[in-house]
C-alpha positions, 0 to 999 in steps of 0.5 A: 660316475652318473646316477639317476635321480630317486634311485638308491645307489650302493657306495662303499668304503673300507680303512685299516687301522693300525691296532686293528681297532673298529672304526665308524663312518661319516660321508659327506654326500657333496654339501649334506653330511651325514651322521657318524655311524655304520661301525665296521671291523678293520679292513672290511668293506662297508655297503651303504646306501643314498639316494640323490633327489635333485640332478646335479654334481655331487663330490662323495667323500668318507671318513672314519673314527676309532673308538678313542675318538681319533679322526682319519683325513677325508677319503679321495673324492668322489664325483657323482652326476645325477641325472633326471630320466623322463617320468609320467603317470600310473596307468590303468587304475582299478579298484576293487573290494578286498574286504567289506571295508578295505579296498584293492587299488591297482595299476600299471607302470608309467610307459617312461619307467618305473618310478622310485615310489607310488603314492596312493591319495585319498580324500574323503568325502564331505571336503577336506586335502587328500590324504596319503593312503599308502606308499609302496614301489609296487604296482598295487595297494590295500587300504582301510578308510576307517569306514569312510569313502571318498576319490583315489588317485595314484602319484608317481614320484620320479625322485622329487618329481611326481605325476599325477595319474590320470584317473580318479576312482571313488567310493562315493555312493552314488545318489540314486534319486527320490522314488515313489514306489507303490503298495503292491495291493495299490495303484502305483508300481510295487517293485523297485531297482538300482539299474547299471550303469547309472545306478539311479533308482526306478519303479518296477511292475510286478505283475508279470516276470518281465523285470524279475531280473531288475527287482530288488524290494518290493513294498507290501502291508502283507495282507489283502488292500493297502491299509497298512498300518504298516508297510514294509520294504520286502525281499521280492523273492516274498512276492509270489506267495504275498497274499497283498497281491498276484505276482507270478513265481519266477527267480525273483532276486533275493534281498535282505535289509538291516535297519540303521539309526541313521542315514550315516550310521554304520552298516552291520557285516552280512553276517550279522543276525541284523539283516532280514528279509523285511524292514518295517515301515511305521512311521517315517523316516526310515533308514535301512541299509539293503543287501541285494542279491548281486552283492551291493550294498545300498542305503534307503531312507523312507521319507514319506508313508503314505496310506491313504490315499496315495498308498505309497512310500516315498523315498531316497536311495544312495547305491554303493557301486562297488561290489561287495563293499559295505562303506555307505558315507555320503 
């Protein structure tokens, strides 16, 4: 008999006893024998499943015990070759968000088989081995990272033998670089954007509707000139009516911001009455998450307040690219 190594194969037996008592089995599985068990009535057949790892030549034989403890002679034997068949990687790993902290991998099988099981890796950010987020036989998984991100990648396991995918997708905010963004009553350029596909921060003019559709805050003290004492990131939907300013009406992106203790610290869901359409800056530094209108989320620390003379804050931004997920570690 031939088997393929890492796929599970049905053996069965079957022994009668002479009063017709219940008996229980032990195999021996060619050098590995196993436990007593799998009690069966007299004369019935029983299923039981294994799977070989590592090809070679195995010689399968059972036995069977009755409730006094009376032990049969070991079945005829028989020969098993496992072989190995050829393996490879995952294909066409995606992720995506499924909740706003559970993520959605999926992929596509090896072109040389289905393997016996896929082993999704996850290693978080900040060091430290990869860890098994999940394993499964099929072709998708959902993970939580327990408010972590980091890089995914998927193992196929050929029995003992597994293959490394070729992709690596992470959830790793992608540091958007240092900003100077203006006070909209200032010199500097008030408005300012995350652009795909780099993600990296940029300063936007908005005197006219040209980047209407690459705003995401605009920096306001809400009142004519730049005196402050208080800046504030500002959903740009706001500007238009701004008395600070003159921006044109268009179909400026609306953004909401909550304000977090820290960098690191965790983001509310969406829902919560914590996200505005402002977020105050009176000293720095200051730490807010933003949710722009696109479904993203980002983290903003504002390094620098500076009123006078520069009338401009400055500040760093890391953009979660992954839609609709709210994990912000870096």
């Amino acid at each position: 008999m031939y088997c393929t190594t890492g796929v599970t194969y049905t053996y069965k037996v079957m022994a009668v006893h002479p009063q017709g008592e219940n008996l229980e089995f032990q195999f021996d599985w060619g050098g590995a024998v196993g436990n007593w068990g799998h009690s069966t009535a007299s004369g019935e057949t029983l299923s039981v499943d294994h799977v070989y790892d590592t090809a070679g030549i195995y010689v399968v034989a059972a036995r069977a015990r009755d409730g006094g403890g009376l032990i049969s002679e070991w079945s005829d034997a028989l020969t098993v070759t496992a072989v190995n068949v050829p393996g490879g990687p995952a294909l066409n790993l995606s992720l995506r968000a499924e909740t706003d902290t559970t993520v959605r991998l999926t992929w596509s099988p090896p072109v040389e088989g289905t393997p016996s099981l896929y082993r999704v890796m996850f290693k978080p950010v900040g060091g430290g081995p990869p860890v098994v987020a999940c394993e499964t036989t099929d072709t998708t998984c959902e993970h939580n990272p327990s408010g972590m991100t980091g890089d995914y990648s998927v193992l196929a396991l050929f029995g003992a033998t597994p293959y490394e995918g070729v992709d690596t997708l992470s959830t790793i905010p992608v540091h958007a670089g240092t900003t100077t963004v203006g006070e909209l009553s200032g010199q500097g350029e008030p408005g300012c954007g995350w652009p795909e596909p780099a993600w990296l921060a940029k300063a936007y003019e908005m005197g006219d509707a040209t980047w209407v559709d690459s705003t995401e805050f605009y920096v306001t003290d809400f009142k004519p000139g730049s005196d402050g004492p208080t800046y504030y990131l500002a959903s740009p939907d706001l500007a238009p009516g701004d008395s600070g300013g003159s921006v044109p009406a268009g179909r400026w992106h609306v953004t909401r911001f909550a304000v977090l203790a820290d960098e690191q610290g965790p983001v509310p869901p969406f829902s919560d009455t914590m996200w505005k359409s402002t977020a105050a800056v009176a000293d720095a530094p200051v730490y807010a998450a933003c949710h722009t209108e696109q479904g993203y989320f980002v983290m903003v620390k504002v390094t620098q307040l500076r009123i006078a003379p520069q009338k401009d804050l400055r500040l760093l931004a890391w953009f979660q690219p992954v839609q609709g997920l709210r994990l912000l570690r870096h």
